[in-house]
N, C-alpha and C positions, 0 to 999 in steps of 0.2 A: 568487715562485712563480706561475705559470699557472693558470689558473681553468679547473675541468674536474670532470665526473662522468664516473663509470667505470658504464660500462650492461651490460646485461645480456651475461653469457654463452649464444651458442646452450644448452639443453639444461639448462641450471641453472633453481634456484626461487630467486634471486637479480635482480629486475629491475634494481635501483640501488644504487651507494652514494657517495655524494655526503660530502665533509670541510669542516666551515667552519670559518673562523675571523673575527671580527668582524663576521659578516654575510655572508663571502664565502667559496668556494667553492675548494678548495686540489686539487693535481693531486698524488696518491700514488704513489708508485713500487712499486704491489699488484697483481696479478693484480683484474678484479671481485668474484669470486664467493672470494678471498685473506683472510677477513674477518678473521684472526685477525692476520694482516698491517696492514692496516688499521687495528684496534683497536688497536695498539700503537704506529705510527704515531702515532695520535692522544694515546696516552701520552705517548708521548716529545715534544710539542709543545706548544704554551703552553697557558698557563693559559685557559680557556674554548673550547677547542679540543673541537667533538664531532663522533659521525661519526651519518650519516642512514643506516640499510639499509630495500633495501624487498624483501619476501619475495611472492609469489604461489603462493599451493597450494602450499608445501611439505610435503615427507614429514617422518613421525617422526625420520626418519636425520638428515635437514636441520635440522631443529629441536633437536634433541639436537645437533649441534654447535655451532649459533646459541648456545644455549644456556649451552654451558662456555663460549664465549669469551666472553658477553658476562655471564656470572653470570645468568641468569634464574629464576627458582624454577619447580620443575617443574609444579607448579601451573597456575603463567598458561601455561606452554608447554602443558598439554593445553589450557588452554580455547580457546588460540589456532587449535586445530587442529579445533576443530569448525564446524560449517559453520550451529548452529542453535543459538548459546549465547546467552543472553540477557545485554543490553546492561548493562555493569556495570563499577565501580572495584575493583579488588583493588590494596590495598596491600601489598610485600615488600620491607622494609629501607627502603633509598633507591633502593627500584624500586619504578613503579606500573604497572599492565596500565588499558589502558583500552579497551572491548569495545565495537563500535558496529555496528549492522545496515547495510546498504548496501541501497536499492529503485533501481529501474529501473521505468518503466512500460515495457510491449511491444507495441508498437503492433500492431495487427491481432489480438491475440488478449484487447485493453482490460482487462490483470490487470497485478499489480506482481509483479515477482520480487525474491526479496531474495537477499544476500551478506552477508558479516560485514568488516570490516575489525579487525584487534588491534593499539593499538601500545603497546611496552616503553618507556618511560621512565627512563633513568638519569641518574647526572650527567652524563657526556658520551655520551651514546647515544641516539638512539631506532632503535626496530626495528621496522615497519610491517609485519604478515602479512594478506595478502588472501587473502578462500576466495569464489570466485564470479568473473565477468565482468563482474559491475555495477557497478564502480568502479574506474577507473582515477586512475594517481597522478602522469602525466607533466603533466597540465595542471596540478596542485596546484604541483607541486615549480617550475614554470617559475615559478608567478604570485608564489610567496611569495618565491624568487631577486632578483624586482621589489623586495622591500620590505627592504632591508638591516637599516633600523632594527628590523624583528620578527626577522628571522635573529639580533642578535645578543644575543634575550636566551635563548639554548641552542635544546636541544633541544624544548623547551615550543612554542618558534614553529612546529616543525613538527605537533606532535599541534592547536594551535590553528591550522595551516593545514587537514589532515585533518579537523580535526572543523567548521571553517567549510563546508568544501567536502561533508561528507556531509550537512550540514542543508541546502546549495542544494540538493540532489539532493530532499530532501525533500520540498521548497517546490514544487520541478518535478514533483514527481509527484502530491504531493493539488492542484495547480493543473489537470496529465490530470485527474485522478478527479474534479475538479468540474465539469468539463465532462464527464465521462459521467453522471454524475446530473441534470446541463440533459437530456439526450439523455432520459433514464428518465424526469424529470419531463413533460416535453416526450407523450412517448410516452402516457403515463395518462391527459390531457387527449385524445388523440387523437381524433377521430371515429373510430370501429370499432376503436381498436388493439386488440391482443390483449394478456390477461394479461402483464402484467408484472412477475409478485410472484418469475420465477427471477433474472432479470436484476437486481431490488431487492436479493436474496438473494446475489445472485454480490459484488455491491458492499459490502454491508454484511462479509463472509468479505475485502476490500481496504482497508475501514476496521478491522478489527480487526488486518491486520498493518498496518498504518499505526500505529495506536496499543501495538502489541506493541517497533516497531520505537522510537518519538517518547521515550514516555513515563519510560520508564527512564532516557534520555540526562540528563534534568532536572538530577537530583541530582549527578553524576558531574559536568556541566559547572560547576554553582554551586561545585563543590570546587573546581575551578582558577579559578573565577572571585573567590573569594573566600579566598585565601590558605593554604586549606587540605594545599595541596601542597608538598611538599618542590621546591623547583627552578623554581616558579613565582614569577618578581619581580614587586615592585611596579608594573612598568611594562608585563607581560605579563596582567597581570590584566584590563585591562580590554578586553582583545581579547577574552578567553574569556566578559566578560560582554556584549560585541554579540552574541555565538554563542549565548547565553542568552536573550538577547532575541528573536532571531530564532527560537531552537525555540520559546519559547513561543506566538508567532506563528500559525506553523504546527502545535502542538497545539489553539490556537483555533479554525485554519482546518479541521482534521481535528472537531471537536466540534463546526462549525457542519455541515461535509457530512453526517454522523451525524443531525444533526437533521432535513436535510435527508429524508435517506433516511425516516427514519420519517415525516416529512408526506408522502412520496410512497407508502409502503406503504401508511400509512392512506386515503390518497385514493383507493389503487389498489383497497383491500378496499371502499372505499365504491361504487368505480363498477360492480364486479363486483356486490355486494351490491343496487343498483339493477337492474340489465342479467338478473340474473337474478329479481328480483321482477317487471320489465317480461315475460321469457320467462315465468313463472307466470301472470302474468294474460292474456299471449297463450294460453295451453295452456288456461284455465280459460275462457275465451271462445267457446275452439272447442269445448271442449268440451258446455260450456252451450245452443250451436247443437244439434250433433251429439246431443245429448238432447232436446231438442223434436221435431225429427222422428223420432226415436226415440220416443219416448211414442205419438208419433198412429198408427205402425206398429204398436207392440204393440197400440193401444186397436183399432185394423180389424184384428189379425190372430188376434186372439183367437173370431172365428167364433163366436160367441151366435145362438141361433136369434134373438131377436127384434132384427134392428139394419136400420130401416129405409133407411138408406143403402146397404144393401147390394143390396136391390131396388132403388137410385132410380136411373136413366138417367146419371144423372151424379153418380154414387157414387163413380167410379172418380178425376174430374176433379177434383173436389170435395178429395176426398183429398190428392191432392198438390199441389193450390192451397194447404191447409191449410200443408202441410209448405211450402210454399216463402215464404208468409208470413210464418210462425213465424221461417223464419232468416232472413228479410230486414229483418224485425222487429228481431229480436234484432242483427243484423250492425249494423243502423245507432245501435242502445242503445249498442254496445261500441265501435264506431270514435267517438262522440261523446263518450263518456266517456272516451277513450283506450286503452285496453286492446284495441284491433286497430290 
């Protein structure tokens, strides 16, 4: 047989479906988007023989036939269909669902957007449905094609190529996001910069799906990593425990930016906190002037018959010698103490 994937049809929610057998990659006599064709195909053919589908925003319609051909429990086919389900293991019979966020950073607007990726696990099947833009499966499918030895322990190779590949994504984005907190940090230390407690604030709302998206994944990967699956071999397990290692990694690298963040809010509410005690003792300074010669105006305007400055020749000169003393006095108390 010839080695070939059948790609997408214009206009269908079917991008791929790809047949292997021992690692390699068999040419079906199906329409693409023919899954039920396919699926049988892959009955009628040897033992370890399964088939790869990849879905993109399919509709209900779509998925309710995905569904009958390939048995899926209606269950994981809702969760599959929403766009904001939280990252998660559902087991059904000898199917598993396995729920995973997809991030993107976006450059020019410095936030992360997410996606979901689902994929079906059976004996011979898996079924990959994408909701979102942030994840694409043609670089997956090429790289893992590379690795015959992982193709041919089933269909496990491909959810362990998917879920390798959604933690680089990971990596590549709180690696963005810590370099925009260099950026925030950077800024607080500034001469003159402005407040930056929104910008701190937008960040910490990137680390919390950062860790909405991470943290979940833990548990669900130590399940295939550690035998707890139906259909995961002994020799596929420890693929799923480098992908372990790796999230963990980058849930460290996410609780160090976190921390980050909070030495920078704190420093930020401190420089604020200084910048405006500095403006208080500015304002109290001027004002402390601005009442000196205040008092020497009220005391000569007050008009008592007996104020013999008031007859003296140089009453007048006197006066406002007084006042310009007072705050020249005072200006140089304040700019020596710092508070001007």
């Amino acid at each position: 047989m010839t080695h070939a994937t059948i790609d997408r049809t214009p206009g269908s929610a079917v991008a791929y479906t790809a047949v292997y057998r021992s690692g390699a990659k068999l040419q079906v006599a199906a329409a693409p988007d023919d899954l039920a064709a396919v699926r049988d195909a892959v009955r009628k053919g040897q033992a370890g023989d399964f088939v790869s589908v990849g879905l993109h925003e399919p509709d209900a319609d779509t998925m309710r036939s995905v569904a009958k051909i390939f048995g899926l429990h209606r269950l994981a086919v809702e969760d599959s269909l929403g766009h904001a389900e939280r990252p998660k293991l559902e087991k059904y019979g000898d199917m598993v669902l396995l729920v995973m966020r997809t991030l993107a950073y976006v450059k020019g607007a410095d936030s992360v957007a997410t996606g979901q990726v689902a994929l079906f696990m059976g004996p011979d099947y898996v079924v990959t449905v994408r909701q979102g833009a942030h994840f694409e499966m043609e670089s997956v499918r090429r790289e893992i094609e590379k690795h015959v030895d992982v193709l041919k322990e089933g269909p496990a190779a491909i959810v362990y190529a998917v879920s390798d590949r959604v933690v680089d994504v990971y990596e590549e984005v709180v690696s963005q996001l810590d370099g925009d907190v260099d950026d925030v940090s950077d800024a607080v230390f500034a001469t003159g910069a402005a407040d930056a407690s929104l910008r701190i604030h937008q960040l910490n709302g990137e680390v919390t799906t950062l860790r909405r998206a991470i943290r979940p994944v833990a548990s669900p990967i130590h399940q295939f990593a550690h035998g707890e699956i139906d259909g995961v071999s002994a020799k596929a397990q420890p693929f799923f425990r480098d992908v372990a290692d790796h999230l963990a990694r980058v849930a460290d690298a996410v609780e160090a930016i976190d921390n980050r963040l909070s030495s920078a809010f704190d420093a930020n509410m401190s420089r604020i906190g200084v910048q405006q005690n500095d403006d208080m003792r500015r304002m109290s300074a001027w004002a402390a002037i601005a009442a000196a010669v205040t008092v020497l105006a009220g005391i000569y305007g007050m008009n008592f018959s007996h104020m013999p400055e008031l007859d003296w020749r140089f009453g007048y000169a006197w006066g406002l010698l007084l006042m310009v003393l007072s705050s020249v006095v005072l200006y140089r108390q304040f700019k020596k103490s710092g508070w001007l």
